[in-house]
DOTI-979498 format. One record per residue: z, y, x of N, C-alpha, C in turn; residue in one letter. Coordinates in steps of 0.05 Angstrom, whole numbers, padded with zeros to 5 digits, always signed. Example, Ala and Ser with C-alpha at 12.3 -4.5 7.8 and 13.67 -1.06 7.14 Angstrom:
% DOTI-979498
+00156-00114+00264+00156-00090+00246+00156-00066+00264a+00142-00045+00257+00143-00021+00273+00157+00001+00258s
END
This chain:
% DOTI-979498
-00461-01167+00368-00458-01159+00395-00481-01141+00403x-00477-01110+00412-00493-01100+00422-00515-01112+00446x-00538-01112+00445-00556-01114+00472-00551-01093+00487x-00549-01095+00522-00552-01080+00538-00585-01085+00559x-00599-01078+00555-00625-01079+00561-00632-01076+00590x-00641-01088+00610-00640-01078+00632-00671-01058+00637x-00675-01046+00647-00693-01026+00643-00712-01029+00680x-00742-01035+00676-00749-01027+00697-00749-01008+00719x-00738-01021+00737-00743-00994+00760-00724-00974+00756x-00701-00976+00732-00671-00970+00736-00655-00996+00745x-00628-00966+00740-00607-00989+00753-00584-00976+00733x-00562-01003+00728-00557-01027+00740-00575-01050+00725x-00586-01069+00733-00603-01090+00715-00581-01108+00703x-00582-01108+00671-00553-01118+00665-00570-01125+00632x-00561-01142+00631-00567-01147+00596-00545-01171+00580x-00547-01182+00551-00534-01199+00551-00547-01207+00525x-00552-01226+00520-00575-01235+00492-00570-01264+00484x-00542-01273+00491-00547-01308+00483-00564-01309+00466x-00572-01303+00443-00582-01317+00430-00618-01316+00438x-00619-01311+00459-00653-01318+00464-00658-01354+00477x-00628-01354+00481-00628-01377+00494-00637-01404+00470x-00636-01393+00455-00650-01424+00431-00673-01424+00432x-00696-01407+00447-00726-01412+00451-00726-01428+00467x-00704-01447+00480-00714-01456+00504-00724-01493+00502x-00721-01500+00473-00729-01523+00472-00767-01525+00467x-00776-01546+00467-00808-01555+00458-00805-01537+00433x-00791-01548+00409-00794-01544+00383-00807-01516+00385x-00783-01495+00391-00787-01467+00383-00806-01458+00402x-00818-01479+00433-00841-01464+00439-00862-01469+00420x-00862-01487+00405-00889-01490+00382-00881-01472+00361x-00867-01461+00355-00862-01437+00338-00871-01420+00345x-00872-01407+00371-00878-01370+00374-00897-01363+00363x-00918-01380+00359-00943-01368+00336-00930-01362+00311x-00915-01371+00301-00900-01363+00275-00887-01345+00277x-00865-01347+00298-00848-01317+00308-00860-01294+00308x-00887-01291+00324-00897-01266+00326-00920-01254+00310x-00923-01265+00282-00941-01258+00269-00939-01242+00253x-00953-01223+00247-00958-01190+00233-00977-01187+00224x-00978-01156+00218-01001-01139+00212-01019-01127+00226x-01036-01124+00233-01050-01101+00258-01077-01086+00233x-01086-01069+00251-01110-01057+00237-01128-01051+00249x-01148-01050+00254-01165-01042+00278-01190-01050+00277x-01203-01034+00284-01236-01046+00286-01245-01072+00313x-01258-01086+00305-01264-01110+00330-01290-01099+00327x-01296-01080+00350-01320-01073+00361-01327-01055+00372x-01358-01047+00389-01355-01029+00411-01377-01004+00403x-01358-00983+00411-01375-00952+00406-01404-00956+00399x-01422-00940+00396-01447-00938+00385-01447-00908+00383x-01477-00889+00400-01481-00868+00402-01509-00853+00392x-01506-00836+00387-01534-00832+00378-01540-00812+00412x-01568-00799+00400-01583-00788+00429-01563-00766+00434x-01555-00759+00420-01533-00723+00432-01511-00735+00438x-01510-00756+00445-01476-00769+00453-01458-00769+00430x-01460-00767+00406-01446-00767+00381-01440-00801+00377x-01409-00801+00375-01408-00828+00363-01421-00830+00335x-01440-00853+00317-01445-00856+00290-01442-00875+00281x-01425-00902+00295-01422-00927+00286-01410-00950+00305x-01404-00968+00283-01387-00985+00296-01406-01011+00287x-01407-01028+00305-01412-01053+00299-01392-01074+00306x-01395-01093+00288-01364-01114+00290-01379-01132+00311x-01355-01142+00327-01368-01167+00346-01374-01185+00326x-01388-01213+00348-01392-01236+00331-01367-01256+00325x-01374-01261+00294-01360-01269+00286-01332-01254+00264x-01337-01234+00274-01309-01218+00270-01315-01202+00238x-01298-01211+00229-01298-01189+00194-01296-01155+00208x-01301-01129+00193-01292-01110+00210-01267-01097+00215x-01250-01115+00193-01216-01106+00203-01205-01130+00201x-01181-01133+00213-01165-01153+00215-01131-01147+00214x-01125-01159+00200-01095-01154+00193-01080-01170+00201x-01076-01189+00206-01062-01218+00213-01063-01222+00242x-01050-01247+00252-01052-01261+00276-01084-01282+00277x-01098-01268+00289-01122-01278+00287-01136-01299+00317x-01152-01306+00321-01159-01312+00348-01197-01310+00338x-01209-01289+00351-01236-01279+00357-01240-01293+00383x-01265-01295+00388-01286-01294+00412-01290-01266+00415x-01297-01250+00449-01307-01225+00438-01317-01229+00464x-01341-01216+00472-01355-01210+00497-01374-01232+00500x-01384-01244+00521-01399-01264+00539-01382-01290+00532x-01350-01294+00539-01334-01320+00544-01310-01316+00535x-01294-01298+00519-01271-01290+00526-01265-01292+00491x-01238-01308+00497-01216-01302+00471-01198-01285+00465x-01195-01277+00442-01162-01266+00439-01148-01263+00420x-01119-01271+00423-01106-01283+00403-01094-01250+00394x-01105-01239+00370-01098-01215+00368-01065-01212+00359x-01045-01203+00364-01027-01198+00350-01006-01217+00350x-01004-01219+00381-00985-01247+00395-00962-01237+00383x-00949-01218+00389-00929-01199+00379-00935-01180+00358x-00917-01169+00335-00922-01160+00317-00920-01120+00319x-00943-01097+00312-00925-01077+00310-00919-01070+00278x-00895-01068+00270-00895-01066+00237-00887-01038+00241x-00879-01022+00250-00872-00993+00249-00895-00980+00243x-00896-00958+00219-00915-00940+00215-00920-00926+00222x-00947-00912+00225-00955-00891+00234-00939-00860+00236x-00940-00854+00252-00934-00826+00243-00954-00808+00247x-00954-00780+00240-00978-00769+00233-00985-00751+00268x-01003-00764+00274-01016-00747+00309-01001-00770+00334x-00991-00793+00318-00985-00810+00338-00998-00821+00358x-00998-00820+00388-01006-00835+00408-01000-00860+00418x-01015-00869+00413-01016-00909+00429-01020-00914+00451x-00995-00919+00465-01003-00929+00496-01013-00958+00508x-01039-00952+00509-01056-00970+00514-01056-00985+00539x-01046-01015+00537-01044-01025+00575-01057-01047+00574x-01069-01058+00594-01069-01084+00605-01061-01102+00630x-01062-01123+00627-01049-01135+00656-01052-01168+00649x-01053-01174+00675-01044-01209+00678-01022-01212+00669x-01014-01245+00658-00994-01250+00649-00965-01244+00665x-00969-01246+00696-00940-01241+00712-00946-01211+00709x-00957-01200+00696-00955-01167+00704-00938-01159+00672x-00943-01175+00656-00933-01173+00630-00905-01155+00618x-00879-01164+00644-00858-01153+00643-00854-01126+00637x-00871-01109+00650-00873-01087+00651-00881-01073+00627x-00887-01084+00601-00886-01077+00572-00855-01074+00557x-00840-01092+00572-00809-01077+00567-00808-01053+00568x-00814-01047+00597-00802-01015+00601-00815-00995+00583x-00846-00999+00576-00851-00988+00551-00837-00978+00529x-00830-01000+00515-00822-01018+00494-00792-00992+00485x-00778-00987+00512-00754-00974+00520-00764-00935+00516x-00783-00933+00543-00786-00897+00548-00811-00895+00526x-00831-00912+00520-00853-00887+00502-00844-00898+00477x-00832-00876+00462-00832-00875+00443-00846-00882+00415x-00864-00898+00414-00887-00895+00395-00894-00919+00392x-00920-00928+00393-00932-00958+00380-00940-00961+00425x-00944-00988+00420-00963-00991+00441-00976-01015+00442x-00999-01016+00447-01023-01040+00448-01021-01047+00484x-01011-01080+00473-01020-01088+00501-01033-01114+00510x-01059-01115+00528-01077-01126+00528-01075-01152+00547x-01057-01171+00543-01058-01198+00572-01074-01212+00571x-01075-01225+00600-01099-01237+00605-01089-01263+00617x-01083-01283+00609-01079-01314+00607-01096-01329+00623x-01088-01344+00639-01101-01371+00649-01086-01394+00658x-01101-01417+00667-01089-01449+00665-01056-01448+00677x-01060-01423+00700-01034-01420+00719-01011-01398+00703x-01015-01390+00684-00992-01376+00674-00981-01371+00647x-00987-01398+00634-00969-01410+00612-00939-01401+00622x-00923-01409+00639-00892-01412+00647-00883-01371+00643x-00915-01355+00654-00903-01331+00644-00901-01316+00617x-00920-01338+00602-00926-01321+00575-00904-01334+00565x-00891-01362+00571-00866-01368+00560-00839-01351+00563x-00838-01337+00589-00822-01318+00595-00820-01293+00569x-00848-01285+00579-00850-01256+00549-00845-01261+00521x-00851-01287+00519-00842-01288+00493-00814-01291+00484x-00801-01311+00508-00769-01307+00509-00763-01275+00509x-00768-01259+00522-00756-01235+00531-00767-01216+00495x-00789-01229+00488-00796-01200+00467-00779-01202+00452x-00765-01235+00440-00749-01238+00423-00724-01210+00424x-00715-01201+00444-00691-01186+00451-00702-01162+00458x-00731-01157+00459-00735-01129+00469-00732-01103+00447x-00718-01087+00456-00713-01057+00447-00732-01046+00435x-00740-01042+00412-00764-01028+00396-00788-01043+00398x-00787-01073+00395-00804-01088+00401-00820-01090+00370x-00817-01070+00340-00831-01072+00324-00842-01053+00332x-00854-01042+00351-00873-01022+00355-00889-01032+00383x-00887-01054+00385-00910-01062+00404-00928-01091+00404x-00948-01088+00399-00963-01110+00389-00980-01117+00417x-00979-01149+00425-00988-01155+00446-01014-01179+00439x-01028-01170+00449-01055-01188+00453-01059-01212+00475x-01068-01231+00467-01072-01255+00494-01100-01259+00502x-01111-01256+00518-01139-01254+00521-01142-01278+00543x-01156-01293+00538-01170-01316+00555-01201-01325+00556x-01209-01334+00583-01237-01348+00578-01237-01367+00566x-01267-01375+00556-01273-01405+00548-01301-01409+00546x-01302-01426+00573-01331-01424+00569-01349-01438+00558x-01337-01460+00530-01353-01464+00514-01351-01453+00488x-01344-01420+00496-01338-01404+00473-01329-01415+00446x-01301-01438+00461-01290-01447+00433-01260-01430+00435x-01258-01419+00413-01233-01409+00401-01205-01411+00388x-01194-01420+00403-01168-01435+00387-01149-01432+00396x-01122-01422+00369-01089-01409+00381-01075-01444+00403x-01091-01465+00401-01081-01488+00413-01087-01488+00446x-01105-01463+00452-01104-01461+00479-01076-01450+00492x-01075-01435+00479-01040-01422+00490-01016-01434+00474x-01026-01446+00454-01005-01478+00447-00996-01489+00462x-01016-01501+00470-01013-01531+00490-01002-01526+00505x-01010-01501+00524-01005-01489+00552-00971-01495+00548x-00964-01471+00521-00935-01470+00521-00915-01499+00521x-00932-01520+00509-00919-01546+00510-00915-01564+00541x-00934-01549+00551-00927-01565+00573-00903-01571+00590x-00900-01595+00609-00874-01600+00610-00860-01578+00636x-00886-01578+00646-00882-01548+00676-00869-01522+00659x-00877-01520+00642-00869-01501+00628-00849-01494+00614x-00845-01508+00602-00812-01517+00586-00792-01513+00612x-00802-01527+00641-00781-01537+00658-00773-01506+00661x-00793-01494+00669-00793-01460+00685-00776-01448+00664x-00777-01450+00650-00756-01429+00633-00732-01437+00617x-00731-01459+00618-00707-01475+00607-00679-01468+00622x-00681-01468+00640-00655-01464+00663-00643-01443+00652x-00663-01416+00646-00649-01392+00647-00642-01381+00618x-00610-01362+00619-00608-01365+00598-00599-01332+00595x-00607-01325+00571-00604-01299+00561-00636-01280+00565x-00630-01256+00560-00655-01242+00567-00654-01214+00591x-00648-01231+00611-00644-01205+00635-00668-01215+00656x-00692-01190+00666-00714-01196+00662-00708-01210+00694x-00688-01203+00709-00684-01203+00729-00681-01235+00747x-00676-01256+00724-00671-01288+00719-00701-01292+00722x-00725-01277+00707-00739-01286+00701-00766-01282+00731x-00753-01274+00745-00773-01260+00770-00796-01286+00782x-00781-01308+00786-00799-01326+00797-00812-01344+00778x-00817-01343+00748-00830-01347+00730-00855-01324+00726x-00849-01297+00733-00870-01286+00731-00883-01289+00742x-00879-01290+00774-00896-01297+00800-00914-01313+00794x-00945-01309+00788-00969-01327+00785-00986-01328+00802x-00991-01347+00824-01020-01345+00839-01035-01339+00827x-01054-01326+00834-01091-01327+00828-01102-01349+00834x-01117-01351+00808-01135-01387+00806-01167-01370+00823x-01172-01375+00841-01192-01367+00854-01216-01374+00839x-01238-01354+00844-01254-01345+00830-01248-01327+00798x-01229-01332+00790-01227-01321+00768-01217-01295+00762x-01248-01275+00759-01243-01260+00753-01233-01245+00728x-01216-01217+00740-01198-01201+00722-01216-01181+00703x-01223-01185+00666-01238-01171+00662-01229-01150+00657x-01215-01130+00676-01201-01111+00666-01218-01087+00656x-01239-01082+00652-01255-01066+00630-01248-01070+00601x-01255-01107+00588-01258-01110+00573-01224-01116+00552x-01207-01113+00583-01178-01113+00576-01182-01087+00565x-01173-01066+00576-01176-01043+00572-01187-01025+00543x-01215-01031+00538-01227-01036+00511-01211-01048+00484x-01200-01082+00491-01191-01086+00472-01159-01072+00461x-01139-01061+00484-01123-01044+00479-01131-01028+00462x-01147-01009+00464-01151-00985+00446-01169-01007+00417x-01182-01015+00420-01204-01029+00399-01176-01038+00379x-01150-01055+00383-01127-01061+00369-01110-01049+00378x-01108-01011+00379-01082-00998+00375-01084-00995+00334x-01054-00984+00340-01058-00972+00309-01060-00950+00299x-01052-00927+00329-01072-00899+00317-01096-00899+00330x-01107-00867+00325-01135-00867+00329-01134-00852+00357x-01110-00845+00375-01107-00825+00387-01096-00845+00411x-01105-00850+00438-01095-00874+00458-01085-00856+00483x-01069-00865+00501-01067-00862+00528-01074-00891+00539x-01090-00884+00554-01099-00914+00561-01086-00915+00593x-01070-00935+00608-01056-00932+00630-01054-00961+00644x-01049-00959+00662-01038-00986+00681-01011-00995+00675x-01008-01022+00670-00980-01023+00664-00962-01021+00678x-00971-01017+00702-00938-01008+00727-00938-00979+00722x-00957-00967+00708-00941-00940+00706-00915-00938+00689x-00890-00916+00701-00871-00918+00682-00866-00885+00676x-00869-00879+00648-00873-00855+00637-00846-00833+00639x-00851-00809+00634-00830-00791+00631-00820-00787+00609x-00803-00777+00613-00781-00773+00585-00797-00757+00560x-00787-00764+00542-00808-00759+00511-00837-00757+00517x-00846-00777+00538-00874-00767+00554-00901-00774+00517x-00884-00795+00497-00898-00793+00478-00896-00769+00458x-00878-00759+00456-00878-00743+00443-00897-00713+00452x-00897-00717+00480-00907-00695+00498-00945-00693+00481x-00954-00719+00487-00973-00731+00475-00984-00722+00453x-00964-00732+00427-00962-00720+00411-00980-00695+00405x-00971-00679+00422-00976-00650+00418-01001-00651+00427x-01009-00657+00438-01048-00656+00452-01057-00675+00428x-01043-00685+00410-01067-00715+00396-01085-00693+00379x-01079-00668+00362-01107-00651+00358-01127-00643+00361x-01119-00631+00381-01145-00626+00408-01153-00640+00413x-01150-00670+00419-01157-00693+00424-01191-00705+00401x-01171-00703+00378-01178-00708+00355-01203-00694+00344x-01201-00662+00346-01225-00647+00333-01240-00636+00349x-01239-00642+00375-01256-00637+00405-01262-00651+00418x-01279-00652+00439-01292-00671+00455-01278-00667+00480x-01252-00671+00486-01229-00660+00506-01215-00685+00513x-01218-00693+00536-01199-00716+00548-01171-00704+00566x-01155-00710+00557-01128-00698+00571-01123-00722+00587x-01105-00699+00608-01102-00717+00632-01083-00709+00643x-01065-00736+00648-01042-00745+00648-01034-00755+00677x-01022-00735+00692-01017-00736+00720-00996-00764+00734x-01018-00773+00752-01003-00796+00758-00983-00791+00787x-00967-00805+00792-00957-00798+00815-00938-00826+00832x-00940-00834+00855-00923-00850+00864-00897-00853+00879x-00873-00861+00881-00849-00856+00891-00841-00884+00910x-00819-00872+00934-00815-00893+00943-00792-00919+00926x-00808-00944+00929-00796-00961+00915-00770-00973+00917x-00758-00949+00940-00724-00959+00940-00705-00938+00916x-00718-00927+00899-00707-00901+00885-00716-00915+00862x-00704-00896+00841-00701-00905+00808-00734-00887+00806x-00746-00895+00782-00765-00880+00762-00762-00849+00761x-00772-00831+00770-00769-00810+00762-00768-00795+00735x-00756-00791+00720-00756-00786+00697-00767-00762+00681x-00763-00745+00692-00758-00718+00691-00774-00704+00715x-00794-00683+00704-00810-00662+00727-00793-00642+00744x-00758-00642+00739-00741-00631+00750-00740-00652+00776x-00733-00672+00762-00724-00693+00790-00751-00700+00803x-00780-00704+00788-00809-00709+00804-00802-00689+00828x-00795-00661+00822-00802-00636+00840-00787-00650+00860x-00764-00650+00859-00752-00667+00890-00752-00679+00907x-00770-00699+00886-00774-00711+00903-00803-00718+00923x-00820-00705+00910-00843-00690+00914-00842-00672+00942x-00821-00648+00935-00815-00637+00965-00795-00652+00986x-00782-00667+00980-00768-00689+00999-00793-00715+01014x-00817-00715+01005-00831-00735+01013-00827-00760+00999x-00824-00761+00979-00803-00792+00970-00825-00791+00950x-00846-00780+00935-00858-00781+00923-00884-00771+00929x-00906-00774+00910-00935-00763+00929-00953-00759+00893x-00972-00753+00900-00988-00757+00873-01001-00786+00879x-01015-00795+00866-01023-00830+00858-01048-00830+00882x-01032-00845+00902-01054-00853+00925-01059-00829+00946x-01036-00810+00935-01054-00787+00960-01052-00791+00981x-01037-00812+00996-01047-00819+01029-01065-00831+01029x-01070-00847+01009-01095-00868+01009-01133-00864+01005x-01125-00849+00978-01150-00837+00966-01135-00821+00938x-01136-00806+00952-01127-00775+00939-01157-00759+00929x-01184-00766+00934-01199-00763+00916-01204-00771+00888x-01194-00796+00889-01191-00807+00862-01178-00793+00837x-01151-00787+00853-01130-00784+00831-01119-00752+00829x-01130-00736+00853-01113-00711+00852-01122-00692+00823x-01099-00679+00819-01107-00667+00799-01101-00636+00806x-01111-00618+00804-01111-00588+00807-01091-00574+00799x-01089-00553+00819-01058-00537+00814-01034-00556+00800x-01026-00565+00819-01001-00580+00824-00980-00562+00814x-00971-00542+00833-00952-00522+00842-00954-00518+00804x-00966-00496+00794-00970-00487+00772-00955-00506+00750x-00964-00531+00744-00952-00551+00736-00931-00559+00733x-00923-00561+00755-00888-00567+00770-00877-00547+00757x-00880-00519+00759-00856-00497+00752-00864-00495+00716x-00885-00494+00702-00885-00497+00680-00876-00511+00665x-00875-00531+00679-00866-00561+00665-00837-00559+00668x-00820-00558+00693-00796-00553+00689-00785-00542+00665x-00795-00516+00665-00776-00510+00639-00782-00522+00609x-00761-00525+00604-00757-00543+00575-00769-00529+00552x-00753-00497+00561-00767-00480+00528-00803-00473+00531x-00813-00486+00556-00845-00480+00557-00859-00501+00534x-00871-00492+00515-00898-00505+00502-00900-00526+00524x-00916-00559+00508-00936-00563+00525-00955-00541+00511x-00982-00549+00547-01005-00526+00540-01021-00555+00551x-01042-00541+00552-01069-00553+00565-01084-00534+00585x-01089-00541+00608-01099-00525+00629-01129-00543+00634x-01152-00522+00632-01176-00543+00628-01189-00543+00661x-01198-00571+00665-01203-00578+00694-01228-00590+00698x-01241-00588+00725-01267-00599+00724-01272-00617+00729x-01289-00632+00719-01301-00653+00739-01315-00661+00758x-01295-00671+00777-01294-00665+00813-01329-00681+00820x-01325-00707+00806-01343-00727+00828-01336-00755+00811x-01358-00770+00816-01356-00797+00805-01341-00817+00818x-01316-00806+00841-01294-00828+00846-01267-00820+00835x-01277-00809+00813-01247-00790+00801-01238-00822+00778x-01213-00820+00772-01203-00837+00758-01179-00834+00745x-01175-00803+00730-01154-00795+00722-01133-00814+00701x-01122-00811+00689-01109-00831+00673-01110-00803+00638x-01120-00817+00620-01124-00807+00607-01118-00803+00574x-01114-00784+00555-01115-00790+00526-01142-00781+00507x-01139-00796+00492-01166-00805+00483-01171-00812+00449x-01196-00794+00436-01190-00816+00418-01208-00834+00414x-01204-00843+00385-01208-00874+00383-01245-00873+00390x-01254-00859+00381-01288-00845+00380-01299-00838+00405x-01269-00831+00422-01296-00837+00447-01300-00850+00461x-01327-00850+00486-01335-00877+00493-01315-00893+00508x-01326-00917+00514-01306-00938+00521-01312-00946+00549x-01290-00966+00567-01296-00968+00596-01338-00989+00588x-01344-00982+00611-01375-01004+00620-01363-01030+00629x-01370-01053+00609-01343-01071+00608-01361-01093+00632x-01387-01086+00636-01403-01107+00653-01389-01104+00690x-01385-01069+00701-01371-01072+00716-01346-01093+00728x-01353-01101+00745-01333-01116+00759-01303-01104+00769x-01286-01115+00765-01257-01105+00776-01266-01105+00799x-01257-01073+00817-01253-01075+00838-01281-01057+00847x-01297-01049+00838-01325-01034+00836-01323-01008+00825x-01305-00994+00826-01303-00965+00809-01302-00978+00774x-01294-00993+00761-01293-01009+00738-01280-00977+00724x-01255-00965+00743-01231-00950+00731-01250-00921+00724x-01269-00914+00745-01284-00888+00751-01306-00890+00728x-01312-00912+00720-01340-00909+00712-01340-00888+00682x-01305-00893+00668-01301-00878+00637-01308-00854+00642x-01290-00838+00662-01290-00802+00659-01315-00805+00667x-01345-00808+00680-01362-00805+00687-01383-00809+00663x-01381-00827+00648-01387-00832+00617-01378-00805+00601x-01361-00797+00605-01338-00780+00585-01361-00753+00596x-01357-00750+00615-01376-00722+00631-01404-00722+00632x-01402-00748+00623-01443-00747+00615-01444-00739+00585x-01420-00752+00570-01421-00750+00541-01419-00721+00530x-01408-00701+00548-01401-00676+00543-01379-00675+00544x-01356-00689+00547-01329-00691+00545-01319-00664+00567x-01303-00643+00562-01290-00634+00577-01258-00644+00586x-01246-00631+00606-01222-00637+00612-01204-00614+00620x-01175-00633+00606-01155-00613+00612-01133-00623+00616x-01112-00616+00638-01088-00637+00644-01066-00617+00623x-01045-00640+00626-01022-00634+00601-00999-00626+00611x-00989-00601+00605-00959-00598+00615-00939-00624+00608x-00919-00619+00620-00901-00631+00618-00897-00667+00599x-00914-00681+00613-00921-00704+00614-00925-00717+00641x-00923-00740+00657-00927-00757+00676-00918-00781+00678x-00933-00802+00699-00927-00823+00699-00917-00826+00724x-00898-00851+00733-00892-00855+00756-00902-00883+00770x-00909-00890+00789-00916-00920+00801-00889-00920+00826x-00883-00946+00825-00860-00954+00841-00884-00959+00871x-00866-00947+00893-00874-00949+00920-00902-00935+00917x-00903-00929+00949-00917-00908+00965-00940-00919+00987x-00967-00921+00970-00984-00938+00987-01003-00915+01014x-00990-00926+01032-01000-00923+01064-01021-00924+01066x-01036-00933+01062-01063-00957+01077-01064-00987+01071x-01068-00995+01086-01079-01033+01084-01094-01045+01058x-01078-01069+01049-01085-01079+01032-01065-01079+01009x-01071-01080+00982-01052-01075+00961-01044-01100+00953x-01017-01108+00937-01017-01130+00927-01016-01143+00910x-01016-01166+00894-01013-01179+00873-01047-01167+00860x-01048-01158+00846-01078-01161+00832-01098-01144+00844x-01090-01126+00869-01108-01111+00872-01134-01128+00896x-01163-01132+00882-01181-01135+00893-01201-01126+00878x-01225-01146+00894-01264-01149+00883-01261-01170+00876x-01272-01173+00855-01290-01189+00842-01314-01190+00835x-01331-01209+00850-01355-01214+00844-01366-01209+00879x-01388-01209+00887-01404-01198+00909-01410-01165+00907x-01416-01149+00927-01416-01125+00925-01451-01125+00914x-01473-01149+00922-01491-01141+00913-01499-01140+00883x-01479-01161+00875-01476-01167+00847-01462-01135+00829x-01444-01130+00841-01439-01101+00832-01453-01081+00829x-01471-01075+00859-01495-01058+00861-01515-01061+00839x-01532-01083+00820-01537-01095+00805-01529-01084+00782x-01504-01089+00768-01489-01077+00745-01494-01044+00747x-01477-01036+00767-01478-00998+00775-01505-00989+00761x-01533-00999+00774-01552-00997+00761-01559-00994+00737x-01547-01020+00725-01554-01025+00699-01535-01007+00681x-01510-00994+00689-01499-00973+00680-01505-00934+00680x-01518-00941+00701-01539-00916+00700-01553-00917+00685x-01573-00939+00678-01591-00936+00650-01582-00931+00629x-01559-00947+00624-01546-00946+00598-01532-00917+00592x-01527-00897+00622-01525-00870+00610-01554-00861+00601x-01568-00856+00614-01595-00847+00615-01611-00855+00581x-01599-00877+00576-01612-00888+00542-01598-00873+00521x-01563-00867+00533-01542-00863+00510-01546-00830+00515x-01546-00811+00525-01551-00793+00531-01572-00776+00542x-01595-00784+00531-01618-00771+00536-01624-00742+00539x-01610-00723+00510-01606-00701+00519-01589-00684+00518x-01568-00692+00534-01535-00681+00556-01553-00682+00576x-01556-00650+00591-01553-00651+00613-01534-00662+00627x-01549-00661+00653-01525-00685+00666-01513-00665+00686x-01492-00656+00672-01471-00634+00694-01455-00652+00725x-01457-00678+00719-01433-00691+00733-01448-00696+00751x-01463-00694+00770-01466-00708+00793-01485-00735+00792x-01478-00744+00818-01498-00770+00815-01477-00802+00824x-01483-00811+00803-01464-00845+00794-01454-00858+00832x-01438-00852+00841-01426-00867+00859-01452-00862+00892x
END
């Protein structure tokens, strides 16, 4: 029986998968460690620069051999676990391939489907687990069983522990539990749409989101050398990997970060797919670039107009149009390779955590250039107020002020002599 896949943020949401429905006993939740075990390749560890900003080495975290192939579970950072290679990618490389690099909380997880579906390619993705959302990682793992090109996406489980003990029995147990079993037992097949109030996870207060060190481990366990690193509610454009593709060179034998135009739409409309249909909706108001009512310093990206009509046409090359670096609240969404530097993982979510890379990148010498005919889309159109589901601070602002600091040094040590073209840190 064919799968019919229901696809984020299209329509109609429709699938049909009996057979996912046999995960729903204890037994086979103590299996998914068996289910999802593979191969990965990747280095476990963080950049290393000499004085001219030249990457010259890698050091392995503690504990960690320097490659790892298997379903493993490391310690990596201060407190933090991760079970590398929850899900398996066995598809091979191809040659200038791009890895779309995500992270997210476990209810944010879903949104690796739609991946899984529009980018074409491998993708690393980075979750982040706690006491409150076992019932969703039970969900993803029901749903990966049936997901569409799911040998090309290998998913990570990342958790604290703060007696830096390491063991696949933390997200064992979780899965055994009887709250958990209950939450997903009811529902049967794989339509993600059953699964909505399983994703739904409060925030366990105080616990902060390390989304730096999320971020990091994405690219640290992709399987090429060549990343887009993104938010996982972004949802990409048509062959937007393949688009990719074509910049992974330049990427590769230059110190060039491409940049990959984000943009938001109203959330009563499908995904924009296509820079034909973006334009529409762009001049109808139904779309905006990423936050431009909000903070459109962050995200705007230069000559728009230019963009738009280039990109339309199909028989245009991508090109690369090279762009400057505005200011240290810029936070473009970017491709990257594996060699250059990585987010400042001590930053706090919610502190410029997202700003601090291109600012790194522009101290390092990195130039920039946005990419034809490539974009991402975010569902709904933020006004003002307050954002929801994961967006906050973590930590105190003086405690941040503190870090910021200590991230200025750490340019000032790693780049001694790069002039410093970019401005001054926040």
């Amino acid at each position: 029986m064919a799968v019919k896949y229901q696809l984020l943020g299209d329509s109609p949401p429709h699938i049909t998968a009996s057979h996912c429905a046999t995960l729903r006993d204890l037994a086979c939740f103590a299996l998914i460690a068996i289910l999802f075990l593979g191969t990965i390749s990747f280095l476990t560890s963080t950049p290393q620069y000499s004085a001219d900003g030249t990457v010259n080495r890698r050091i392995s975290t503690k504990g960690s051999p320097p490659r790892l192939r298997d379903s493993v579970v490391r310690p990596y950072g201060k407190d933090l676990c991760i079970w590398y290679n929850f899900t398996k990618d066995t598809t091979p490389n191809e040659k200038d391939e791009v890895t779309l690099c995500v992270h997210a909380s476990a209810n944010y997880g879903k949104f690796v489907f739609d991946h899984a579906v529009h980018w074409n390619g491998h993708v690393s993705a980075a979750i982040y687990v706690n006491n409150a959302s076992f019932s969703a990682v039970a969900a993803y793992a029901r749903l990966a069983q049936c997901m569409p090109n799911r040998e090309k996406v290998r998913t990570h489980l990342i958790w604290r522990s703060p007696d830096y003990v390491c063991r696949k029995s933390y997200i064992l147990n979780g899965l055994r539990q009887k709250a958990t079993i209950d939450a997903v037992a009811a529902i049967d097949g794989c339509d993600l749409a059953d699964f909505a109030s399983v994703f739904h996870v409060e925030r366990i207060a105080n616990d902060a989101y390390p989304a730096n060190p999320l971020r990091n481990i994405a690219r640290l366990a992709a399987q090429t050398d060549i990343h887009l690193i993104a938010d996982i509610e972004n949802h990409f454009s048509d062959n937007a990997s393949m688009v990719a593709k074509a910049y992974a060179p330049t990427v590769r034998a230059n110190k060039t970060a491409v940049v990959v135009r984000r943009f938001e739409y109203d959330e009563k409309l499908e995904v924009p797919r296509t820079v034909g249909r973006l334009d529409e909706m762009l001049r109808n108001k139904t779309a905006l670039q990423f936050h431009g009512m909000y903070y459109a310093k962050g995200h705007a990206v230069p000559h728009l107009e230019e963009w738009l009509e280039y990109s339309k046409n199909d028989g245009n090359k991508p090109q690369l149009v090279e762009v400057p670096y505005p200011h240290s609240a810029w936070e473009p969404q970017l491709i990257l390779a594996r060699s250059a530097p990585y987010h400042y993982e001590e930053i706090p979510f919610g502190y410029s955590d997202q700003a601090c890379l291109p600012y790194e990148l522009c101290r390092a010498g990195y130039k920039y250039a946005a990419g034809s005919h490539i974009f991402s889309g975010h569902s709904g159109i933020r006004r003002g107020g307050e954002y929801k589901g994961m967006d906050r601070v973590d930590g105190t602002l003086q405690h941040a002020i503190a870090i910021n600091k200590l991230f200025v040094r750490h340019l000032e040590l790693t780049y001694p002599k790069i002039p410093n073209t970019c401005g001054k840190w926040r």
